[in-house]
Biopython code that builds the backbone (N, CA, C, O; Angstrom):
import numpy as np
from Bio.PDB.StructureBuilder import StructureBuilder

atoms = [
    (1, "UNK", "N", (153.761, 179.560, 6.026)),
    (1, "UNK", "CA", (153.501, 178.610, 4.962)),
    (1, "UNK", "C", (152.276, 179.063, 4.165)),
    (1, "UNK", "O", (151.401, 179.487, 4.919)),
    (2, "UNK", "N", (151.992, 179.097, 3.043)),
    (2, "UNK", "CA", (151.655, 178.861, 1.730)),
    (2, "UNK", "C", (149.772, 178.395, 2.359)),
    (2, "UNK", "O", (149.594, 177.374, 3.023)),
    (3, "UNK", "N", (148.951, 179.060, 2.095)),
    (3, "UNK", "CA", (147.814, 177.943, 2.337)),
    (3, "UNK", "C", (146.607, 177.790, 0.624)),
    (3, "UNK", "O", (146.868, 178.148, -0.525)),
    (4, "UNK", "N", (145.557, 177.239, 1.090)),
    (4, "UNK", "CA", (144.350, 176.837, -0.104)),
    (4, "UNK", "C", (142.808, 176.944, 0.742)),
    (4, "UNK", "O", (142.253, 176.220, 1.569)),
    (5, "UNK", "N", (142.565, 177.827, 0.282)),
    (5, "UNK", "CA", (141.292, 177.663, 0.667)),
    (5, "UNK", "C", (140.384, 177.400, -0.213)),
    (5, "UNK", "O", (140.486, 177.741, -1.391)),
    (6, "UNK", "N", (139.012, 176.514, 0.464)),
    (6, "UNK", "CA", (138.088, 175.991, -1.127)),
    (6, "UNK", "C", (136.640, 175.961, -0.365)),
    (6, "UNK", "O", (136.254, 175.002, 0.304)),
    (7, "UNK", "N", (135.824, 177.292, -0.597)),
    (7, "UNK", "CA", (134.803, 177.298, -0.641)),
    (7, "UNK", "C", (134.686, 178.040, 0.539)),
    (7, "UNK", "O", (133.759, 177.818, 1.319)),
    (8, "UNK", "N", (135.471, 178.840, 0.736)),
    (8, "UNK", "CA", (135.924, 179.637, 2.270)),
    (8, "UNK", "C", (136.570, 178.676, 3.628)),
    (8, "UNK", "O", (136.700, 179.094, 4.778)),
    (9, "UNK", "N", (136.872, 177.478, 3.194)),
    (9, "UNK", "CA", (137.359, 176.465, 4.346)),
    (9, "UNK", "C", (138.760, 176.331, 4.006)),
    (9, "UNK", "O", (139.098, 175.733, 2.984)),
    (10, "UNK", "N", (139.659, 176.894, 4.866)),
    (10, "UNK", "CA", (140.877, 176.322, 4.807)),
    (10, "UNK", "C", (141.701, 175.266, 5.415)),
    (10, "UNK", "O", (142.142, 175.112, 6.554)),
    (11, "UNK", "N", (141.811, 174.322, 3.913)),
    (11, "UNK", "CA", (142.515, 172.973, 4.158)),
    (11, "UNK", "C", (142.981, 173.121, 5.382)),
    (11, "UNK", "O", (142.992, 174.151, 6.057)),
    (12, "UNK", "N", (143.616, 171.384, 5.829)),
    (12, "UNK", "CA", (143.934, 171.927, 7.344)),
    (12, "UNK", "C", (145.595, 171.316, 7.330)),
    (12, "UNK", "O", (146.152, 170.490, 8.052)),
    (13, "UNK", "N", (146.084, 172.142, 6.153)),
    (13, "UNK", "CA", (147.630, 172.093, 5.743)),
    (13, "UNK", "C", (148.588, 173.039, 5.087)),
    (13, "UNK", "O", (148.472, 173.297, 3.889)),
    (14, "UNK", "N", (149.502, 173.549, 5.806)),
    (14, "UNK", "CA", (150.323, 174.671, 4.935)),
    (14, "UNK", "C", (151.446, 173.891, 4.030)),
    (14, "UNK", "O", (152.029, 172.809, 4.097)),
    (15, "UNK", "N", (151.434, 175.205, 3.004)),
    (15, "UNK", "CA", (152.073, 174.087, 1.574)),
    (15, "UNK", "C", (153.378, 174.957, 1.661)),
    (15, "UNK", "O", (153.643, 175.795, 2.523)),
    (16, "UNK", "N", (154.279, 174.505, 0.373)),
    (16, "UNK", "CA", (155.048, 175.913, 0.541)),
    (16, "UNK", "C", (154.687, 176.601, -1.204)),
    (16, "UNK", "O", (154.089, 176.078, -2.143)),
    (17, "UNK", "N", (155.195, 177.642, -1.105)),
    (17, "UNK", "CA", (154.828, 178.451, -2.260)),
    (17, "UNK", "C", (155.421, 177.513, -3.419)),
    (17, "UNK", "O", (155.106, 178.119, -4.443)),
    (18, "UNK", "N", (155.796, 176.883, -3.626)),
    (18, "UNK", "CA", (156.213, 175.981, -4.862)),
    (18, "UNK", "C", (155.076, 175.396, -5.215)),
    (18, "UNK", "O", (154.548, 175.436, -6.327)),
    (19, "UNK", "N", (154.640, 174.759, -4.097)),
    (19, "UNK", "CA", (153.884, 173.248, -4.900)),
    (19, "UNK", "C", (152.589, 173.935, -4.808)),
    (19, "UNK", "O", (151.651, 173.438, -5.431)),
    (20, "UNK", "N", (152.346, 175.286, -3.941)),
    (20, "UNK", "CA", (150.766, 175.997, -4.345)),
    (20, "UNK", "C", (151.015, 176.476, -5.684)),
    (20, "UNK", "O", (150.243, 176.139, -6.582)),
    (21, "UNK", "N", (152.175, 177.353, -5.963)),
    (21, "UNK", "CA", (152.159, 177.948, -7.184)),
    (21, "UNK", "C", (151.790, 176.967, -8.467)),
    (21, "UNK", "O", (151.149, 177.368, -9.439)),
    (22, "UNK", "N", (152.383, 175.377, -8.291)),
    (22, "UNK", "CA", (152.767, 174.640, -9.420)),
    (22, "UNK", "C", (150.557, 174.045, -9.222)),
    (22, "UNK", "O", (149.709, 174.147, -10.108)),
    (23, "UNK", "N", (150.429, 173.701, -8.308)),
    (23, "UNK", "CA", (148.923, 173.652, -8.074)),
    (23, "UNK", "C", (147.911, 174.421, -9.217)),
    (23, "UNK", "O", (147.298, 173.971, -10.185)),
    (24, "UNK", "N", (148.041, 175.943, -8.582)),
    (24, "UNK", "CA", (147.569, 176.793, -9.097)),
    (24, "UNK", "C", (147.417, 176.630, -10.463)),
    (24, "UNK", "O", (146.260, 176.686, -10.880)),
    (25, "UNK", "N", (148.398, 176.422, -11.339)),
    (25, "UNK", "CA", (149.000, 176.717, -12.568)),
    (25, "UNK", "C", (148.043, 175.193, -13.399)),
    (25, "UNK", "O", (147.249, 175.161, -14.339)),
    (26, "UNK", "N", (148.619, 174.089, -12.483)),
    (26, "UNK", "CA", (147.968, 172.790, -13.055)),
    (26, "UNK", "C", (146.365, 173.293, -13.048)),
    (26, "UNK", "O", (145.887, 173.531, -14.157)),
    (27, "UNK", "N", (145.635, 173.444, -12.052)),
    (27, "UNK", "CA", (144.285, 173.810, -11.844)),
    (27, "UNK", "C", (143.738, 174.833, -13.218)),
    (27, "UNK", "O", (142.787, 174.692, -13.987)),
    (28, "UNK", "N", (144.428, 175.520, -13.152)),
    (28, "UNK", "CA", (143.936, 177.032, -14.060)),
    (28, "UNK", "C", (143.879, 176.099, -15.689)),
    (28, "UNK", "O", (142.843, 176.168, -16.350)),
    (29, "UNK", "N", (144.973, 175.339, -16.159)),
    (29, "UNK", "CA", (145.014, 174.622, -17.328)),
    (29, "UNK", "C", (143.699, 173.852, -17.149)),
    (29, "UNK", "O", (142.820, 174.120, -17.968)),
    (30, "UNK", "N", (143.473, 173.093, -16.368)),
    (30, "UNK", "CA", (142.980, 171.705, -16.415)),
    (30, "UNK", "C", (141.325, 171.786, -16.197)),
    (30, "UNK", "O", (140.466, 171.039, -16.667)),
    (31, "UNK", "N", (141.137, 173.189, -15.144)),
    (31, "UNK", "CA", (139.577, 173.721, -15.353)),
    (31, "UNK", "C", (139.362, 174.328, -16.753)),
    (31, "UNK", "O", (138.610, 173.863, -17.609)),
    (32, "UNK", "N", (140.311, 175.699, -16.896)),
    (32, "UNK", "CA", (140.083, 176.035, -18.352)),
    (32, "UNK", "C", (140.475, 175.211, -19.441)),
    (32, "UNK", "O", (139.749, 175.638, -20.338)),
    (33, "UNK", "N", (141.009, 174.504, -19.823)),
    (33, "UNK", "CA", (141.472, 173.348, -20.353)),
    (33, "UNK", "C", (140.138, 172.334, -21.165)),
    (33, "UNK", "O", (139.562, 172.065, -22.220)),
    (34, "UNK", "N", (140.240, 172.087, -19.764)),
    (34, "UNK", "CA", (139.079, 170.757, -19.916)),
    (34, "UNK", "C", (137.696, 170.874, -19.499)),
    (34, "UNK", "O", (136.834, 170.119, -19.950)),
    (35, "UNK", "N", (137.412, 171.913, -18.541)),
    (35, "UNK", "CA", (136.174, 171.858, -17.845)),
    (35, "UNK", "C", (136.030, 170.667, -16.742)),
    (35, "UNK", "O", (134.959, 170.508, -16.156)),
    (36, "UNK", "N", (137.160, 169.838, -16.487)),
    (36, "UNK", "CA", (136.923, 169.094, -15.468)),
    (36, "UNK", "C", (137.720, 169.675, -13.878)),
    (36, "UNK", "O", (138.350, 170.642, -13.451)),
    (37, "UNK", "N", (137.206, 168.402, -13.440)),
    (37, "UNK", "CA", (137.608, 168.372, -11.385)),
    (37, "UNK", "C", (139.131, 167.474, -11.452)),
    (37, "UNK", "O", (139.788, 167.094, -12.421)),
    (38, "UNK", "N", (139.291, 167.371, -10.375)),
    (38, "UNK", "CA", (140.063, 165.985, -9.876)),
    (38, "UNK", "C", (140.577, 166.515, -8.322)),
    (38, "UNK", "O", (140.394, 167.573, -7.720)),
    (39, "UNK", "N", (141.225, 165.403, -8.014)),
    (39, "UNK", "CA", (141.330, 165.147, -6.173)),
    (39, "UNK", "C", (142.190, 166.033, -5.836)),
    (39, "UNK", "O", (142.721, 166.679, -6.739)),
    (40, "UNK", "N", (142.547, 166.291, -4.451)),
    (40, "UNK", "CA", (143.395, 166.709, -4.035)),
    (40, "UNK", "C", (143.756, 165.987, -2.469)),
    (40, "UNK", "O", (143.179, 166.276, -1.421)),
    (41, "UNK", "N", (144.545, 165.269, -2.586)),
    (41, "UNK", "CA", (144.952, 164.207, -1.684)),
    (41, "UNK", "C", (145.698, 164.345, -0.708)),
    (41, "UNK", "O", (146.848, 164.614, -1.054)),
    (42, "UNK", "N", (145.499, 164.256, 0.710)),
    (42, "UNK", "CA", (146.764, 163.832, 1.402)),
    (42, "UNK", "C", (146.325, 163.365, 2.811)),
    (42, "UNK", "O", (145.194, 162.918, 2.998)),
    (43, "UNK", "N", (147.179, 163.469, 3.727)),
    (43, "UNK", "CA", (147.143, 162.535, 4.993)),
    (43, "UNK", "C", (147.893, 163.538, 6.303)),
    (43, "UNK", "O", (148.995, 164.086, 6.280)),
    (44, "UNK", "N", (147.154, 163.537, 7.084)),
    (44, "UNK", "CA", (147.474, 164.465, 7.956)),
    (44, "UNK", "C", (146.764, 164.103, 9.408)),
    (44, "UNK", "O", (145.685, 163.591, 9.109)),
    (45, "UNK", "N", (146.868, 164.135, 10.567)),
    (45, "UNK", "CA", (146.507, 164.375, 12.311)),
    (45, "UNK", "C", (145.565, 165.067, 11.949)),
    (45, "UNK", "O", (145.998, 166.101, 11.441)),
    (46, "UNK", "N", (143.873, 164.995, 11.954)),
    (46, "UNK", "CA", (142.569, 165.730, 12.448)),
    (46, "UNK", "C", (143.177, 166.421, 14.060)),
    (46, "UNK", "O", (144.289, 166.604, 14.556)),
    (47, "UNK", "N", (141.791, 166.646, 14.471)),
    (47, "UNK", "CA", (141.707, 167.701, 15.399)),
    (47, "UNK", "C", (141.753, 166.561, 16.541)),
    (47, "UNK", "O", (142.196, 166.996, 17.604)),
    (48, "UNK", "N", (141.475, 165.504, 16.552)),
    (48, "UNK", "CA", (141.212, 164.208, 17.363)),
    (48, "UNK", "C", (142.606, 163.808, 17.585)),
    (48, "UNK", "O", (142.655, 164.004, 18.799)),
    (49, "UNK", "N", (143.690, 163.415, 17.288)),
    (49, "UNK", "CA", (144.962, 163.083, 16.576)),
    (49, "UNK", "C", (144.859, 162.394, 16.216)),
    (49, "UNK", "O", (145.672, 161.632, 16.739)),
    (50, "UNK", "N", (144.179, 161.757, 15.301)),
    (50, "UNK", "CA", (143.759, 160.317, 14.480)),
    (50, "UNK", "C", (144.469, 160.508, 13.026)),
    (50, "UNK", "O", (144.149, 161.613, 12.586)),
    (51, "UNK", "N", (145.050, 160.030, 12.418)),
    (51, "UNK", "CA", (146.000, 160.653, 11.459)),
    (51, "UNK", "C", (145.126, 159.516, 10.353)),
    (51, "UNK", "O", (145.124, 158.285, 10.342)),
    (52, "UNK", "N", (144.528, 160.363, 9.608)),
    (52, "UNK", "CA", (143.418, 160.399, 8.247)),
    (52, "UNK", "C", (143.967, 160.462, 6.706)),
    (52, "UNK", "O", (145.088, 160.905, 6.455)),
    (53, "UNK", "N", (143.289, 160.093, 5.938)),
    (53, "UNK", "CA", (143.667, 160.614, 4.280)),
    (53, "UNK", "C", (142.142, 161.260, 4.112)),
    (53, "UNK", "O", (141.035, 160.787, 4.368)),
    (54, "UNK", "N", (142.542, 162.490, 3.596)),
    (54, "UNK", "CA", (141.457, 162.918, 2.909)),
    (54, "UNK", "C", (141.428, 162.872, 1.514)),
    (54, "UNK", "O", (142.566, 162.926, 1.047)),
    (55, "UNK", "N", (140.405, 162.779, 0.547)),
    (55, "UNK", "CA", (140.914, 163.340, -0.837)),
    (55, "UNK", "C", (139.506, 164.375, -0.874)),
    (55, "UNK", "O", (138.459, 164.163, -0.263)),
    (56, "UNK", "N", (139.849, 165.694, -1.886)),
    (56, "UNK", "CA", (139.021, 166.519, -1.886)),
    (56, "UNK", "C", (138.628, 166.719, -3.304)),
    (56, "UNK", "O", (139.533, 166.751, -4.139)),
    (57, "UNK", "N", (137.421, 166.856, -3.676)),
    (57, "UNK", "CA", (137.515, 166.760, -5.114)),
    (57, "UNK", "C", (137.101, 168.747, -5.168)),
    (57, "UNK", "O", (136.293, 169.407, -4.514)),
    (58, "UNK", "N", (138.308, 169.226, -6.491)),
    (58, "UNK", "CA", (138.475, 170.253, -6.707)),
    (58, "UNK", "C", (137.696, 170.680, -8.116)),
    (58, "UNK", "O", (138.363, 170.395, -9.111)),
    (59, "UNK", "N", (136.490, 171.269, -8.377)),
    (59, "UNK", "CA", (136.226, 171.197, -9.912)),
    (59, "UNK", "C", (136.108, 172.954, -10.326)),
    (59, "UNK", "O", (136.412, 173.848, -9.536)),
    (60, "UNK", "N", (135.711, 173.127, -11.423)),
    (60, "UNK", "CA", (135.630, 174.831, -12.106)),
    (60, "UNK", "C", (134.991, 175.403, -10.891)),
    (60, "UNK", "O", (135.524, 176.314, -10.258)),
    (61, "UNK", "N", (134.104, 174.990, -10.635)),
    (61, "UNK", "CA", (132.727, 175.759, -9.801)),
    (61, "UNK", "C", (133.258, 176.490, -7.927)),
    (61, "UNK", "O", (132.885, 177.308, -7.087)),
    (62, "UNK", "N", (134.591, 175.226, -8.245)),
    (62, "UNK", "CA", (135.091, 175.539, -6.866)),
    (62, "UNK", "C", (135.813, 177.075, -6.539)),
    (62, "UNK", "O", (136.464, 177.625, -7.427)),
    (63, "UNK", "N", (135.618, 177.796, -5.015)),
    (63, "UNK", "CA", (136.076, 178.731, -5.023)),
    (63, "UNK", "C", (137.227, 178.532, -4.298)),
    (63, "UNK", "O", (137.132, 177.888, -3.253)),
    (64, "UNK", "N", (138.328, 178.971, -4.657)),
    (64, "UNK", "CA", (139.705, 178.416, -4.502)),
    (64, "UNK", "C", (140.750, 179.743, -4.051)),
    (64, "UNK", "O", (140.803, 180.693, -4.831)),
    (65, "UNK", "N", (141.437, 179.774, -2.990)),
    (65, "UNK", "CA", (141.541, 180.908, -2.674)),
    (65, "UNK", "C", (143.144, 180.212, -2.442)),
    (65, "UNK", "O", (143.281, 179.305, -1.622)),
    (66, "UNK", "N", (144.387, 180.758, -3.287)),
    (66, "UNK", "CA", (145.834, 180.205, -3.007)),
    (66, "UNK", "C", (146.605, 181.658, -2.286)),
    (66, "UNK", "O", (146.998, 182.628, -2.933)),
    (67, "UNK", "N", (146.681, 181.499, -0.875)),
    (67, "UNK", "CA", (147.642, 182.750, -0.516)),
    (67, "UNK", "C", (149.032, 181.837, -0.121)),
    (67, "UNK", "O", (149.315, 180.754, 0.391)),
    (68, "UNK", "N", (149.669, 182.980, -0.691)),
    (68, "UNK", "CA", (151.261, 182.977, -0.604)),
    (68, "UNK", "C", (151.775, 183.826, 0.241)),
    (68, "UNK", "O", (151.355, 184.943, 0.545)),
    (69, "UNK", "N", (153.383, 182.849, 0.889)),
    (69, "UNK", "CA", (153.712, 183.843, 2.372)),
    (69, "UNK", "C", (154.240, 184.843, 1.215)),
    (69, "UNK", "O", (154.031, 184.561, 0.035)),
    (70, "UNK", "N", (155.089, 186.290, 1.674)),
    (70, "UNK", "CA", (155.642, 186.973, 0.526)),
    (70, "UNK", "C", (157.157, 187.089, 1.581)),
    (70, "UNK", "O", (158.077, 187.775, 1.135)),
    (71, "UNK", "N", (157.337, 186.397, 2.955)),
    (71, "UNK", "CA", (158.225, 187.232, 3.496)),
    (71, "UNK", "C", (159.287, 185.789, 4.224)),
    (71, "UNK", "O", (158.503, 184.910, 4.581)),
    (72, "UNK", "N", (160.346, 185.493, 4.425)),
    (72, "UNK", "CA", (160.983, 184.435, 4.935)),
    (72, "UNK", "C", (161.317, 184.953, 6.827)),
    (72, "UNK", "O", (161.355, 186.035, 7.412)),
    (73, "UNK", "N", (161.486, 183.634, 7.209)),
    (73, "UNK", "CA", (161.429, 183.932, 9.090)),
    (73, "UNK", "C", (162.150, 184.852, 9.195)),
    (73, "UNK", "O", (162.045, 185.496, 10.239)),
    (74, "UNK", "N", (163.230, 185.321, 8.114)),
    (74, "UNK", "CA", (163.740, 186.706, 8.600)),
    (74, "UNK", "C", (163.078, 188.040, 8.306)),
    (74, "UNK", "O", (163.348, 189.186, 8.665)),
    (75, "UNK", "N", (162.280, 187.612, 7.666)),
    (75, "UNK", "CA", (161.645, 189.135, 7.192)),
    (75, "UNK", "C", (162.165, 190.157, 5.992)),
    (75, "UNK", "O", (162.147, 191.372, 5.797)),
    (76, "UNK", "N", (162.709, 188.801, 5.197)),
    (76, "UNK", "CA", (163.111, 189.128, 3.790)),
    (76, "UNK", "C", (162.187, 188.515, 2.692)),
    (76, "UNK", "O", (161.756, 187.365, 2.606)),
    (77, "UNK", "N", (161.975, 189.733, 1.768)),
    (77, "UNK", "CA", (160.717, 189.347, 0.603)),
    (77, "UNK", "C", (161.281, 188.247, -0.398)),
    (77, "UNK", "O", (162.409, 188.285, -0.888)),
    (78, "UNK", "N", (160.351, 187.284, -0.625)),
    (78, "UNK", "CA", (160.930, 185.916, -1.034)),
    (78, "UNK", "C", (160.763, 186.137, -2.354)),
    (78, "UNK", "O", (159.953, 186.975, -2.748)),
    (79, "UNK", "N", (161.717, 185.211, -3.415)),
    (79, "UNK", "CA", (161.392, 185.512, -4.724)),
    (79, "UNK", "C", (160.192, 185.157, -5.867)),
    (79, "UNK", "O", (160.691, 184.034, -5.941)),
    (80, "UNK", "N", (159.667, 185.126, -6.314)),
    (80, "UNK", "CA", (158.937, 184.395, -7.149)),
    (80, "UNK", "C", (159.129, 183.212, -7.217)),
    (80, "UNK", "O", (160.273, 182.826, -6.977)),
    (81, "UNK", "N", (158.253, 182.375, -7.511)),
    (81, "UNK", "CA", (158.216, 180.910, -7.365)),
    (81, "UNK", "C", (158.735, 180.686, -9.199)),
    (81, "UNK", "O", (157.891, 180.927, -10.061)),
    (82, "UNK", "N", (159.913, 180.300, -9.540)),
    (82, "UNK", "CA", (160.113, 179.661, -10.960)),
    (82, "UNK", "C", (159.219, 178.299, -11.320)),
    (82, "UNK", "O", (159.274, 177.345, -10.545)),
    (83, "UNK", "N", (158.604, 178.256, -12.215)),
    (83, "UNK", "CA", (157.615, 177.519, -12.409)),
    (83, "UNK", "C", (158.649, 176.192, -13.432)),
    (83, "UNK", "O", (159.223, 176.544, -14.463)),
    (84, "UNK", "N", (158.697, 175.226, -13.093)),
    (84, "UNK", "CA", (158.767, 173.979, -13.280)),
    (84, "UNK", "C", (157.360, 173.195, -14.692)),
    (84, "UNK", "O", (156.245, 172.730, -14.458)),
    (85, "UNK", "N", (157.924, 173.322, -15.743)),
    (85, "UNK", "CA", (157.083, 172.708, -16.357)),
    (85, "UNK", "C", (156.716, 171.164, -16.609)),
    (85, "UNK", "O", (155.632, 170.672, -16.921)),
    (86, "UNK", "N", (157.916, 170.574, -16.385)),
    (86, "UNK", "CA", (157.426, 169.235, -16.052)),
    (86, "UNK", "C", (156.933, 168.861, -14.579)),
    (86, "UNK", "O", (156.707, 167.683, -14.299)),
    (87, "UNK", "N", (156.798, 169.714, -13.800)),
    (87, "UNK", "CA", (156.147, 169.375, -12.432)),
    (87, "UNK", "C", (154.882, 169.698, -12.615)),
    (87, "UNK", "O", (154.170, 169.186, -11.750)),
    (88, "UNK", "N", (154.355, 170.286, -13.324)),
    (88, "UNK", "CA", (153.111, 170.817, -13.748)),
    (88, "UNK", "C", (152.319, 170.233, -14.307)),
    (88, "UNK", "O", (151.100, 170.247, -14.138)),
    (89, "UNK", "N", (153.263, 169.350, -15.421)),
    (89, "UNK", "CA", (152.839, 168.083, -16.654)),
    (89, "UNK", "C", (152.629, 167.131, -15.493)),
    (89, "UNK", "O", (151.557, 166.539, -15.622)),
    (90, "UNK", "N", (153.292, 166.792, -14.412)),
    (90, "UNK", "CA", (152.984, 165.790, -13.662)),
    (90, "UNK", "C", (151.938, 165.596, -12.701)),
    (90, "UNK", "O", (151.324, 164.537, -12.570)),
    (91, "UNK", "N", (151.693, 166.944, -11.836)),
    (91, "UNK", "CA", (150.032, 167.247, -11.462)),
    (91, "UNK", "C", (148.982, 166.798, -12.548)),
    (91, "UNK", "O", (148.449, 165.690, -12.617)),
    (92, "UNK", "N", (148.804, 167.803, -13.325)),
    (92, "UNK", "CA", (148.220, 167.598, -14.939)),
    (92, "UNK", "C", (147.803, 166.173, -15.342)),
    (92, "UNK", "O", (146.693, 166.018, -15.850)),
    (93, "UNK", "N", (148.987, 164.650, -15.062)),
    (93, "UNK", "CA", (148.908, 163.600, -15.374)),
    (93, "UNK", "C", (148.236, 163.057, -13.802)),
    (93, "UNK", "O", (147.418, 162.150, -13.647)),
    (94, "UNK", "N", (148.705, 163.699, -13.011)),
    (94, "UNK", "CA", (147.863, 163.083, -11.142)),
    (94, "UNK", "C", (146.533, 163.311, -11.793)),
    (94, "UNK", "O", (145.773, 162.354, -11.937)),
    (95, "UNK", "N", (146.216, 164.446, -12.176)),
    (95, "UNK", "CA", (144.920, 164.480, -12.099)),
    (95, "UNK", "C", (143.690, 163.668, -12.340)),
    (95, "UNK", "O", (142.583, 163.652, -11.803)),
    (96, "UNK", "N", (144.533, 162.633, -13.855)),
    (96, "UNK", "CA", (143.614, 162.031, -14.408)),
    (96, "UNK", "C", (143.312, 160.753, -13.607)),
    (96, "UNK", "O", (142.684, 159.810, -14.089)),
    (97, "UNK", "N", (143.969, 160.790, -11.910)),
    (97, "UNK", "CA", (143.996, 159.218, -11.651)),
    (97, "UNK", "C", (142.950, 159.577, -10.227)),
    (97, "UNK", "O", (142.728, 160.669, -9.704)),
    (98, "UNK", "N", (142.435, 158.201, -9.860)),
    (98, "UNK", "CA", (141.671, 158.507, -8.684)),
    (98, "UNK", "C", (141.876, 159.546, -7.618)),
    (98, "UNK", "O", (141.170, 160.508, -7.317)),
    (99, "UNK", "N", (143.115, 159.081, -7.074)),
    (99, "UNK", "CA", (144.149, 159.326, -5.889)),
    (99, "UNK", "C", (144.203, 160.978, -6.170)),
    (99, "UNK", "O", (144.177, 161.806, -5.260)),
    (100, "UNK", "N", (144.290, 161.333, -7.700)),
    (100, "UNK", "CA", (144.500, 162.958, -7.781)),
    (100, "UNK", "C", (145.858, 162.915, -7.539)),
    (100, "UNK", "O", (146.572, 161.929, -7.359)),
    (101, "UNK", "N", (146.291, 164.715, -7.562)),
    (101, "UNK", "CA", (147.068, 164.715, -6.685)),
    (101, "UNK", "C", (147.455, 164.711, -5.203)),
    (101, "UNK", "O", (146.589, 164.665, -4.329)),
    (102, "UNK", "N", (148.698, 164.757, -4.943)),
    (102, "UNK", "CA", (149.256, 164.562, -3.378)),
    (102, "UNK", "C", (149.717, 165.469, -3.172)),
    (102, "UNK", "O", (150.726, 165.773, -3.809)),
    (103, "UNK", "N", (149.118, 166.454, -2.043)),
    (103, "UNK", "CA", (149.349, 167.243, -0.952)),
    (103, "UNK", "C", (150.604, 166.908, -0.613)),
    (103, "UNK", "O", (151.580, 167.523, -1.044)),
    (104, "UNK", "N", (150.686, 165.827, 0.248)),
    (104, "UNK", "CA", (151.780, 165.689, 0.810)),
    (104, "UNK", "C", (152.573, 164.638, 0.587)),
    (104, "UNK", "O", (152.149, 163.683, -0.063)),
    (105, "UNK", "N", (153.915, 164.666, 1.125)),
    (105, "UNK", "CA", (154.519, 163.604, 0.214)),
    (105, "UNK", "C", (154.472, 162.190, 1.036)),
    (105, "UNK", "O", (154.857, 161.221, 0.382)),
    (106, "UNK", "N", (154.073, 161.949, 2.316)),
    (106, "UNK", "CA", (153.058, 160.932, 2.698)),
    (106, "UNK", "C", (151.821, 160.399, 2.707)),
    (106, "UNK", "O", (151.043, 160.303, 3.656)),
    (107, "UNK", "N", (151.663, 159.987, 1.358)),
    (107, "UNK", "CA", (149.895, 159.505, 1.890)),
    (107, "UNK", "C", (149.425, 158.636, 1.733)),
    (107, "UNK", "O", (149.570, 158.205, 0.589)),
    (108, "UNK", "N", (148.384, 157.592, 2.889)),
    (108, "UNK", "CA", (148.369, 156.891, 2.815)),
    (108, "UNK", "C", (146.737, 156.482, 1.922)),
    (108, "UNK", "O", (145.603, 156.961, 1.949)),
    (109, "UNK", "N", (147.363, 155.429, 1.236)),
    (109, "UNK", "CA", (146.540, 155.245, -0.150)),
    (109, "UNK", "C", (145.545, 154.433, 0.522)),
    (109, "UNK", "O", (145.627, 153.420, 1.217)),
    (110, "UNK", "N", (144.255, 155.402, -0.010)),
    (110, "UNK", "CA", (142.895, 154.658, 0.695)),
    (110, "UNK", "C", (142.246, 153.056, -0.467)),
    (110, "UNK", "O", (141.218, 152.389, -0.344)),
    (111, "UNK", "N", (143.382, 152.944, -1.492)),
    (111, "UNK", "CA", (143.203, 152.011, -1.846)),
    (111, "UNK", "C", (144.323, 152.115, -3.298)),
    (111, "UNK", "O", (145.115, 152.934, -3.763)),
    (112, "UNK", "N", (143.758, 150.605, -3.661)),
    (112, "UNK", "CA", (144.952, 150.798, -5.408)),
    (112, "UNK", "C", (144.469, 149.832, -6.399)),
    (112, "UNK", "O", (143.633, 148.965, -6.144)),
    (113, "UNK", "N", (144.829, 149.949, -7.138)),
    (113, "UNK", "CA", (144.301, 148.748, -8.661)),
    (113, "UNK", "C", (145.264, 147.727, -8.535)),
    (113, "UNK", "O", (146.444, 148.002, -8.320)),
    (114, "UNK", "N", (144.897, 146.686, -8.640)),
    (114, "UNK", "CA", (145.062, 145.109, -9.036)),
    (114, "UNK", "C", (146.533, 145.455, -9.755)),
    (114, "UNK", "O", (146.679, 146.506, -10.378)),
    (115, "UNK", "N", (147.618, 144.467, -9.611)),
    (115, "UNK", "CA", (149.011, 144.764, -10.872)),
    (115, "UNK", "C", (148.704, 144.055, -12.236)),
    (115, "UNK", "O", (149.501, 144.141, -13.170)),
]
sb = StructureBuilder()
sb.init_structure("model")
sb.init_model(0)
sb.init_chain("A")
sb.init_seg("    ")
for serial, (resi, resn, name, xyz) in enumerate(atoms, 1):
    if name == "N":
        sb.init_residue(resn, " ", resi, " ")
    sb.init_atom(name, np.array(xyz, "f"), 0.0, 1.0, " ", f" {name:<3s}", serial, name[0])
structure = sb.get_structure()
């Protein structure tokens, strides 16, 4: 799996090459872009098994390290990740909200706005 490292610490979650690639891509716009940060969210078992939400705030300054597997459990070279532009627009739009985006597709929301 796919990992992120930020600031030489690697998250303590493997992604798959899609949603790092589509990451990547949102990040690169949105630092060069804008000059801003935003979250990077999700929910996962610590080292304790206490199952946590973290959110991480990601900004320009951050050192961000995205490795990609290149090879599948058989040991065939995988293809390029086709980049999805409305999945990108949709990180892009996570960004602007507390929560950020979501890591994973469970997470539990450390809070929410009034309806």
């Amino acid at each position: 799996m796919a990992t992120l490292r930020w600031d030489q610490n690697e998250l303590p979650l493997n992604f798959s090459n899609e949603f790092l690639a589509h990451l990547q891509v949102a990040a690169h716009k949105r630092f060069g872009r804008d000059g801003r940060g935003f979250f990077l969210t999700w929910t996962y078992g610590d080292p304790d098994g206490k199952e946590v939400t973290v959110s991480r705030w990601l900004h320009p300054g951050s050192s961000l390290e995205f490795t990609y597997d290149v090879r599948d459990d058989s040991d065939n070279r995988l293809p390029p990740v086709v980049l999805d532009h409305g999945e990108i627009d949709g990180m892009l739009e996570a960004m602007e909200r507390p929560v950020g985006v979501r890591a994973t597709t469970e997470v539990w929301l450390t809070f929410t706005d009034r309806p």
